[in-house]
C-alpha positions as CSV (number, residue, x, y, z in Angstrom):
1,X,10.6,35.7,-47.4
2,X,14.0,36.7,-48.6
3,X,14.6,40.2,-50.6
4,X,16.7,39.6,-53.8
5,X,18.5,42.2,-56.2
6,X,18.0,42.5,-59.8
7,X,19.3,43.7,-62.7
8,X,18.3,44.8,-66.2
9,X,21.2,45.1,-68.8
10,X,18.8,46.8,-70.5
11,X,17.9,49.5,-68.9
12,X,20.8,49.3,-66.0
13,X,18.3,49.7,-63.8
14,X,18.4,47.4,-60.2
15,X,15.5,46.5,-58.0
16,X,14.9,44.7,-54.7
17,X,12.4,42.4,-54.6
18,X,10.9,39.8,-52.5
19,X,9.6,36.9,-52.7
20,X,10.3,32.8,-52.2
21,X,14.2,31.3,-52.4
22,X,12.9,29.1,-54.6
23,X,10.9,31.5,-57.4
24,X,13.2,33.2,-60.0
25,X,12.6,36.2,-62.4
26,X,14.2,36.3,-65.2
27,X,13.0,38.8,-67.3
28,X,11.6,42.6,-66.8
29,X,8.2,41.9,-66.9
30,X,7.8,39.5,-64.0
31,X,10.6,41.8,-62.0
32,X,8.5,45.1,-62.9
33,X,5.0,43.5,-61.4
34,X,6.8,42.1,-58.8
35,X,8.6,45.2,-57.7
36,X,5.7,47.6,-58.5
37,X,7.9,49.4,-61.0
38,X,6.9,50.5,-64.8
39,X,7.7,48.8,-68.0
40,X,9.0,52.1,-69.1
41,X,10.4,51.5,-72.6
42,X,11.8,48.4,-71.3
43,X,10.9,45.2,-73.7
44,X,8.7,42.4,-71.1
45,X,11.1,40.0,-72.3
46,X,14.1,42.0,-71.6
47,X,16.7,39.3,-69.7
48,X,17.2,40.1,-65.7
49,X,20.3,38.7,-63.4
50,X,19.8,37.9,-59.6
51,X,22.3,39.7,-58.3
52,X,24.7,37.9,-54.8
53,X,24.3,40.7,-52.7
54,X,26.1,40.1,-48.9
55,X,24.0,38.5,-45.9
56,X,23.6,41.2,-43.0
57,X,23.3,38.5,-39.9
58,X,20.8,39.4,-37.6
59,X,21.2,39.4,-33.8
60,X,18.4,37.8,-31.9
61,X,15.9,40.6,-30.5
62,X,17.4,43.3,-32.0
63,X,15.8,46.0,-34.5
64,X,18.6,46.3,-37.1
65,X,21.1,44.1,-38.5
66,X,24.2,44.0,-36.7
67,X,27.2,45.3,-38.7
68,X,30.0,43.7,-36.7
69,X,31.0,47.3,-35.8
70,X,31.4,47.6,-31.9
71,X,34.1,48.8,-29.4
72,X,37.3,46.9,-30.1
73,X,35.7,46.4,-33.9
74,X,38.7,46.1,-36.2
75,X,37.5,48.8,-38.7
76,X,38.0,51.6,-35.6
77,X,34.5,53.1,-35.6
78,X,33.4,53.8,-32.0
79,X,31.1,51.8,-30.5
């Protein structure tokens, strides 16, 4: 399952969560029991926004995401 960003106008707070591409939270209740996080003074019904956050591709067999930095990588960072 795919992690998503939220955010809460509300309480300008933003979370990472996971959970199906085809589910959608959309208010602070679902995204606080999905995340684990307190209500706080935040209203349940308070309005959340999936946030488009970059894909980080993933090269086969390795343990972190490839960044596209390497030697001869465009940004000038050594390899």
């Amino acid at each position: 399952m795919p992690y998503y960003e939220y955010r809460c106008d509300a309480n300008a707070q933003t979370l990472e969560v996971r959970h199906g591409m085809s589910e959608v939270l959309t208010t602070w209740g679902e995204l606080a029991s999905r995340s684990g996080t307190p209500l706080g003074d935040t209203p349940a019904d308070a309005p959340v926004e999936k946030l488009l956050s970059p894909s980080m591709p993933m090269t086969p067999g390795a343990a972190v995401p490839s960044t596209g930095c390497g030697a001869g990588c465009a940004c000038g960072r050594p390899a």
